[in-house]
N, C-alpha and C positions, 0 to 999 in steps of 0.2 A: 250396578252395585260394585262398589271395593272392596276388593279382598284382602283379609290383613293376616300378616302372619301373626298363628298365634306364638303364646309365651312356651316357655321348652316344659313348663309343667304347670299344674296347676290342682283346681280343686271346685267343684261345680254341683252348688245345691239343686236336684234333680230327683226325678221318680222310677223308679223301677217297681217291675212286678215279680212276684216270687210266692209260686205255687198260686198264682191265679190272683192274687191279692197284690195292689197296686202300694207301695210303700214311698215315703219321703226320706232319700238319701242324699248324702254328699261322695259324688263321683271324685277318684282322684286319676290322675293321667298325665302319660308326659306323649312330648310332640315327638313324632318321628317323621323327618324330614324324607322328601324326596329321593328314589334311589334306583335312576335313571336305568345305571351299567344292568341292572337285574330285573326292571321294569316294575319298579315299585314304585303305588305314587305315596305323597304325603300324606300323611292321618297322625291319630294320635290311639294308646294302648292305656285302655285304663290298668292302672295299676290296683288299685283297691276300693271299695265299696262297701261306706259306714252307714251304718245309721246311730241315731243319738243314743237308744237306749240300749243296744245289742253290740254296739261297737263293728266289727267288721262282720260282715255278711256274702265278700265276694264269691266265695265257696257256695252258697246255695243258690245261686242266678243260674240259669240253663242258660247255655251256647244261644240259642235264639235269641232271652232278651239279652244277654251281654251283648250282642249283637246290635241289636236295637237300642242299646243303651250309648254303645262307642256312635253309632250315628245320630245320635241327639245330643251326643256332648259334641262332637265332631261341628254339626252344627252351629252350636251356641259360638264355641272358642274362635270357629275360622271368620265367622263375623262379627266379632268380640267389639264392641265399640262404635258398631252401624247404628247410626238411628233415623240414616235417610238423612238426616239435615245436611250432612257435607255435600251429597251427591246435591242436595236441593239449591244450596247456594254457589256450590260452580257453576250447574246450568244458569242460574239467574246471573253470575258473573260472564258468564260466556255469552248470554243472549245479550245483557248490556252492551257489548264491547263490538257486537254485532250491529245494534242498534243506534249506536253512535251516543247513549246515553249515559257514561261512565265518565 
């Protein structure tokens, strides 16, 4: 699989729980890049978390699912655009050209 970088921010319709009860949110976040000199690798820091009817909500998430939250946006964003077919048709270009079939 390819990895892509993601975009420097964005905004990612997602689920979070809060006080036990699973809710439908839009995550926001930006990307914070690799940061070798201090041994930090690359992720991304959500910045706020709405929901439609409540508006911001980030304030009542607990450190756990915030936690579980940046790893499911983290997720989504670093393989933002995979859907398997590119990987699918390089191997099929690369086994042709092997094949003598191209």
């Amino acid at each position: 699989m390819r990895r892509y970088k993601p975009r420097n921010s964005g905004e990612l319709d997602t689920y979070v729980e809060i006080d036990g009860i699973e809710y439908e949110v839009s995550a926001h976040w930006e990307y914070q890049p690799a940061e070798p000199d201090v041994n930090v690798g690359e992720g991304i820091e959500i910045t706020d978390v709405t929901m439609k009817d409540e508006g911001s909500v980030y304030t009542r998430i607990s450190s756990e699912q915030m936690d579980a939250l940046e790893m499911r946006v983290w997720d989504e964003v670093s393989g933002m655009g995979d859907d398997g077919y590119g990987d699918w048709l390089y191997d099929r270009m690369k086994d042709d050209r092997l094949t003598g079939d191209a």
